[in-house]
C-alpha positions in Angstrom: 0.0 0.0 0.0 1.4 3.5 -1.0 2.2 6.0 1.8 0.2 9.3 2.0 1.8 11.9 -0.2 2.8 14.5 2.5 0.6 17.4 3.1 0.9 21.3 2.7 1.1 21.2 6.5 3.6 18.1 6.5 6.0 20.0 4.2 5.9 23.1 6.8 6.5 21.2 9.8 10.1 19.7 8.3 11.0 22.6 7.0 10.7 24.5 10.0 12.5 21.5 11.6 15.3 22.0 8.8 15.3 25.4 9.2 15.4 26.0 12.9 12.7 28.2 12.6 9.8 29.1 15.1 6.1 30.1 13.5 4.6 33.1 15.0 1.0 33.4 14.4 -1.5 36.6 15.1 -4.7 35.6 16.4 -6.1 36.8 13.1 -5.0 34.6 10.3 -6.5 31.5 9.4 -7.4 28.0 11.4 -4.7 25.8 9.8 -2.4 28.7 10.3 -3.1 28.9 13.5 -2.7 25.2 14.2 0.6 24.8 13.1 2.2 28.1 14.9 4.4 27.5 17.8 3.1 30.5 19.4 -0.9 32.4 18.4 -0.8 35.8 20.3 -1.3 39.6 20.1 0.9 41.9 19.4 2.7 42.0 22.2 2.6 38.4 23.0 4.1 37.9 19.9 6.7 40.6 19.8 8.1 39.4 23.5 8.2 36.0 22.1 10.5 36.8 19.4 12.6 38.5 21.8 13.2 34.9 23.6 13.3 32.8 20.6 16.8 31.1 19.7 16.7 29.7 16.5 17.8 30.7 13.0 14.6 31.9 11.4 11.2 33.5 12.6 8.4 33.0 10.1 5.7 35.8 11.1 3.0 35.2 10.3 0.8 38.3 10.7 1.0 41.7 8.6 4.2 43.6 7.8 5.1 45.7 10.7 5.0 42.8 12.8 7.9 41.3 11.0 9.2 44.9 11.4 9.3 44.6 15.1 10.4 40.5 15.7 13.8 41.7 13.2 14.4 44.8 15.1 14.3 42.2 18.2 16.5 39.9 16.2 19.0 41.6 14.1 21.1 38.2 13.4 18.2 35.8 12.6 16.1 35.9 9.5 12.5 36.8 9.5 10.5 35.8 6.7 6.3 37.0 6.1 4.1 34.4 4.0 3.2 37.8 1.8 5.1 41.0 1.7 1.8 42.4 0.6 -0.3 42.0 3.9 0.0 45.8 5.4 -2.2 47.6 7.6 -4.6 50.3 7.1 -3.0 51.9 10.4 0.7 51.7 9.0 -0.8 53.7 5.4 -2.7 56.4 7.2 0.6 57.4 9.3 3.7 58.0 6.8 6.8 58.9 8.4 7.3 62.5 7.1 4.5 64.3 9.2 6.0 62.9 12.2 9.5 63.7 11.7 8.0 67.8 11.3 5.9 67.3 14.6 8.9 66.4 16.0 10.9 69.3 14.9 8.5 71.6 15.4 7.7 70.0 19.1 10.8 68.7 20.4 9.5 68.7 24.0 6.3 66.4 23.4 6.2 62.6 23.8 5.1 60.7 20.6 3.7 57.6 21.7 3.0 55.2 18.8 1.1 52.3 18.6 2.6 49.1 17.5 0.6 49.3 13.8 2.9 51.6 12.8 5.8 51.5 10.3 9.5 50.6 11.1 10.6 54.5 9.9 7.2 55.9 12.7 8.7 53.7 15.6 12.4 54.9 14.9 10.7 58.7 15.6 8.8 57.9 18.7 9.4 57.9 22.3 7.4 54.8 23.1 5.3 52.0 21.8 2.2 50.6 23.1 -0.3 47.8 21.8 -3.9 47.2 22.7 -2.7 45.5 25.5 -0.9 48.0 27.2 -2.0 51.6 25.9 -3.0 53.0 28.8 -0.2 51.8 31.1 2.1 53.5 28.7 0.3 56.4 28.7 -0.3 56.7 32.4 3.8 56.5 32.9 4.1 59.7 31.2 5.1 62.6 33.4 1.6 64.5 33.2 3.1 67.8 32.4 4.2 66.3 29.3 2.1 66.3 26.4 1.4 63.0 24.0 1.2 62.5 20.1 -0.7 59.4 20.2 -0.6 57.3 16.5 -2.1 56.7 14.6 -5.5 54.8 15.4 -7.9 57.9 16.4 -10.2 55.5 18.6 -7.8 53.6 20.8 -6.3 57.1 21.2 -9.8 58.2 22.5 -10.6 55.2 24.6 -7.2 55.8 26.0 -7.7 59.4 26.6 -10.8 58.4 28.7 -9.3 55.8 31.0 -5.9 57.8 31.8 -8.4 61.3 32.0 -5.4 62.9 30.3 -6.2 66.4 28.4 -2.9 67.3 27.1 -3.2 64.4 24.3 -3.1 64.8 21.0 -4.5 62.1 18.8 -4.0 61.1 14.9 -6.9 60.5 13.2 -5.7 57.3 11.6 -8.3 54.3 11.6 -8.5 50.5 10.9 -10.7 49.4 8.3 -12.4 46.6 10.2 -12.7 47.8 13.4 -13.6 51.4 12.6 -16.4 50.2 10.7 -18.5 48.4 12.9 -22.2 49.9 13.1 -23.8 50.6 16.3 -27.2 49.7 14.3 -25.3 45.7 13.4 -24.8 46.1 17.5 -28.1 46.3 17.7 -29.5 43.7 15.3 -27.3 41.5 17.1 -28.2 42.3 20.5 -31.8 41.6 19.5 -31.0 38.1 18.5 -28.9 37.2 20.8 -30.6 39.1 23.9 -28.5 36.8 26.4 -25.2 37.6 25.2 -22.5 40.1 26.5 -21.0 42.4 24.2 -16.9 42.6 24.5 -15.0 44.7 22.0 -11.2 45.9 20.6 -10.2 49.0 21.6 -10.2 50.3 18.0 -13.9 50.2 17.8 -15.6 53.8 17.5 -16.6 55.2 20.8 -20.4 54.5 20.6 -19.6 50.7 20.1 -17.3 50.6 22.8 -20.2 52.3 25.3 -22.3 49.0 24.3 -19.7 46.7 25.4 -19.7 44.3 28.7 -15.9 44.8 28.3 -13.2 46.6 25.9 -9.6 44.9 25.7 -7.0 43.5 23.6 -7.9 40.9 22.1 -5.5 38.3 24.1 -7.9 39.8 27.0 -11.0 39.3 25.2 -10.5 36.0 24.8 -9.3 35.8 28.4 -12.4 37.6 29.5 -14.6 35.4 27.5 -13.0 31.9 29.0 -13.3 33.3 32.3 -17.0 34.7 32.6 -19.8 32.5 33.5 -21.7 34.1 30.4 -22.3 31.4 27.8 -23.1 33.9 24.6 -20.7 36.5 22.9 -21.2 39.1 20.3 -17.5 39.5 19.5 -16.6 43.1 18.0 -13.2 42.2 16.3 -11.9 40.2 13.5 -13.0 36.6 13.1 -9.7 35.4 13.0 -10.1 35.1 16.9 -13.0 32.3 16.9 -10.2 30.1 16.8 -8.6 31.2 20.1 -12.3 32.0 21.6 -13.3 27.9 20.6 -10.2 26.6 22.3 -10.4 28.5 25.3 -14.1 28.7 25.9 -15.0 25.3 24.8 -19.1 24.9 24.4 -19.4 28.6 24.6 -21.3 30.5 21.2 -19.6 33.6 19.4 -21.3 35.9 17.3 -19.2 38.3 14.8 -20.9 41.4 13.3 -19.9 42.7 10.2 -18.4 45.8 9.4 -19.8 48.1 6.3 -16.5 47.7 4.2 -16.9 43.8 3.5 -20.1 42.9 5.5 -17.5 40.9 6.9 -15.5 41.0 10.2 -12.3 39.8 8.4 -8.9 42.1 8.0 -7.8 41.6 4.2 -4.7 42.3 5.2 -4.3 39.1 7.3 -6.2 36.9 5.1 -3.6 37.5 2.3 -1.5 34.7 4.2 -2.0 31.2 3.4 -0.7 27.8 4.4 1.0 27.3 0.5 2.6 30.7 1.1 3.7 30.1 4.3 5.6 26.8 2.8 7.0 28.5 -0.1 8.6 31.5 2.1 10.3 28.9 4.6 12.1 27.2 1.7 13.0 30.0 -0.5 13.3 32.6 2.6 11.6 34.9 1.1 10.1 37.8 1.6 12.6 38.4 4.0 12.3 41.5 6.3 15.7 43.5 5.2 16.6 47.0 7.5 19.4 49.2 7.9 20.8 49.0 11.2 20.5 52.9 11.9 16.4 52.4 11.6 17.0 49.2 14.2 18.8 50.6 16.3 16.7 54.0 16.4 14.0 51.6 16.7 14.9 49.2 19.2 14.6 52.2 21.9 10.7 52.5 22.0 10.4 48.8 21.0 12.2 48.2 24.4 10.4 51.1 26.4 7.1 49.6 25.6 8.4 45.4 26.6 9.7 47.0 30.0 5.9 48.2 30.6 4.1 45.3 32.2 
């Protein structure tokens, strides 16, 4: 009887054996992405995970700036993306030259930049945050300072309203899925799901994020989720995250709303990587993430600011 010819998924497990390589996934990308990674977090999880990994290559498998960060972290160790083309709506609204003039022209201020930003942003900031830790960051600011935050114009907001700060200045930068979730799809799915709890990503406008049970990251929504007695979920981020949510909330129901863009709750950014993709950039190593060690080292200073912030 013939063997099994080996699977998509069979040919990326030995070549990450061959290559020494670790598989980084974001909560966003697909199942059987998701199932092979070595580590599925945020973007914080991920990035400190980088930082302790010790093998030859890290294949990231996320969006762009991600791979960014995990080389700046890594300067000696390759890190390859399944598609060079999977960006971020964030990272386009914020190019670099506008906040290299803010920075001239206000020398004094603190530009705090969220991790969805490019490598050339993060090299001209102070600090990095993520969902995760926005407000910390924020909050260990001298308050007579006053903060650039970039470049999502909601999580700047919902930050602004938990730290109470009024010196903040916010860029009005936005992410194509969570920014276009309707409070009227809230709604419709409150009304058929009336015994669910509402929890939702920081980068949802304002009046969503007043209808939630509870706003976080999305490593703590799914944390939240597997820890409430609640059995029902309207889930206001991208559906990437049922996987996570299924695993750690086993028998529990998850509703998604869409957004107006798709009438869908899925990045296209993320979705761009696939498992064939994935394959093909651990045995040609390519795209590789390539930068000039000026921008990592510039870099590496707010990367590091915002991993010593726990």
């Amino acid at each position: 009887m013939l063997a099994a010819a080996p699977t998509i998924a069979d040919e990326i497990l030995e070549l990450k054996r061959e290559r020494k390589a670790i598989l980084l996934a974001h909560h966003y990308q697909e199942r059987e992405i998701q199932e092979l990674a070595d580590c599925v977090g945020d973007s914080l999880e991920l990035a400190r995970r980088a930082r302790e990994f010790d093998g030859d290559v890290i294949a990231f498998c996320g969006v762009w700036f991600m791979a960014e960060t995990a080389k700046v972290l890594n300067p000696g160790r390759i890190v390859v993306v399944p598609d060079k083309l999977a960006s971020c709506s964030l990272v386009e609204s914020c190019p670099v030259e506008p906040i290299r003039e803010y920075r001239r022209r206000h020398p004094d201020h603190v530009i705090v930049s969220y991790i969805n930003t490019s490598i050339e942003v993060k090299a001209e900031s102070d600090i990095l945050c993520t969902s995760s830790n926005a407000v910390q960051v924020v909050n260990s600011i001298p308050a007579e300072k006053t903060v650039l935050f970039l470049p999502d114009s909601n999580l700047g907001a919902y930050v602004q309203s938990q730290t109470g700060r009024r010196n903040m200045k916010i860029w009005q930068g936005t992410c194509i899925v969570h920014a276009t979730f309707p409070v009227r799809r809230v709604v419709e799915a409150q009304e058929a799901h009336p015994n669910a709890n509402i929890v939702a990503h920081p980068e949802c406008p304002p009046q969503v994020l007043a209808m939630a049970d509870f706003v976080g990251s999305t490593s703590a929504l799914i944390k939240w989720c597997a820890e409430s007695e609640a059995k029902e979920f309207i889930v206001m981020t991208e559906s990437g995250v049922r996987f996570s949510l299924d695993k750690s909330g086993p028998g529990k129901q998850f509703y998604f709303v869409a957004n107006e863009n798709c009438n869908c709750s899925e990045c296209p950014y993320m979705k761009l990587n696939t498992l064939e993709k994935l394959r093909d950039c651990l045995a040609n190593l390519q795209p590789r993430v390539e930068l000039s060690e000026e921008i990592m080292r510039r870099a590496l200073v707010p990367i590091e600011r915002m991993l010593a912030i726990r």
